[in-house]
C-alpha positions as CSV (number, residue, x, y, z in Angstrom):
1,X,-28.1,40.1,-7.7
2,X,-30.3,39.2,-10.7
3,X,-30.7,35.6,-10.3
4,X,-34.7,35.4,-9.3
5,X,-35.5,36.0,-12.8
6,X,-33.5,33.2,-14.1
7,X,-35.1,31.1,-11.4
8,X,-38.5,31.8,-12.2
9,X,-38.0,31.4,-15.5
10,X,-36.9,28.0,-15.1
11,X,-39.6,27.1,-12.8
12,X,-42.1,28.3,-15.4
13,X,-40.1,26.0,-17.8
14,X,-40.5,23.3,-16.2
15,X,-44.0,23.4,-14.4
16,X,-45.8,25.2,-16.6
17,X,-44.5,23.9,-19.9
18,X,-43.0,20.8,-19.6
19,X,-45.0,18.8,-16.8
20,X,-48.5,19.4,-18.5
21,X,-47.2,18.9,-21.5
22,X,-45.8,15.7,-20.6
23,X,-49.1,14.5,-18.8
24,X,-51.3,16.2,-21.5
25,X,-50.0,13.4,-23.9
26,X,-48.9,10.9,-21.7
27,X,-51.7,8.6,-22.7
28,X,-51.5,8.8,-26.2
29,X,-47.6,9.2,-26.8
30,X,-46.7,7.0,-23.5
31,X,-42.6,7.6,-23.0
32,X,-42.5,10.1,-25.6
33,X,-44.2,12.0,-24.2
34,X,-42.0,12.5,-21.7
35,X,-38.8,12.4,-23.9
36,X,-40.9,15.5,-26.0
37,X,-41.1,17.9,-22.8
38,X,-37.6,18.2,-22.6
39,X,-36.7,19.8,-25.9
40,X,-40.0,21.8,-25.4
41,X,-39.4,23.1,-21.8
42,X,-35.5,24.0,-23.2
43,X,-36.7,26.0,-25.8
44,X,-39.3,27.8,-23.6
45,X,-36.4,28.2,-21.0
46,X,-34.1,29.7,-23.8
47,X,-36.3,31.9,-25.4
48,X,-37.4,33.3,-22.0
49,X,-33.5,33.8,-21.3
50,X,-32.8,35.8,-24.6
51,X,-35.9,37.9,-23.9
52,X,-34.6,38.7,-20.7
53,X,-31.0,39.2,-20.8
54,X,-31.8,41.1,-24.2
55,X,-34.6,43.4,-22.6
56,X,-34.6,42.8,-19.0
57,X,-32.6,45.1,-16.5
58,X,-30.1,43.1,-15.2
59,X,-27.1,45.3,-15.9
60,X,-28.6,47.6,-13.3
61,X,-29.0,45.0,-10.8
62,X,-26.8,45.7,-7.5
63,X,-25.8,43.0,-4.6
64,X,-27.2,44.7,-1.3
């Protein structure tokens, strides 16, 4: 079906937006920091979903 996309972009939310941004500014915004990433890797993760679902092809997608 069409669930590699969603997949990947959740990876790339996580691991390429919210990990460095968390360790970027670990040292100067401790905890924060962290609490920071979330809201910023859920936005990346939802505006990657709209993009898809709104332009992608998964209504074409078939199970094999």
């Amino acid at each position: 079906g069409a669930v590699a996309v969603p997949l990947a972009i959740l990876v790339v939310a996580l691991w390429c937006v919210r990990m460095p941004f968390a360790v970027a500014l670990l040292d100067r915004w401790q905890a924060d920091a962290i609490w920071w990433s979330f809201p910023l890797g859920s936005i990346t993760s939802m505006v990657l979903s709209i993009a898809y679902y709104r332009y992608g092809g998964w209504r074409q997608a078939r199970m094999t």
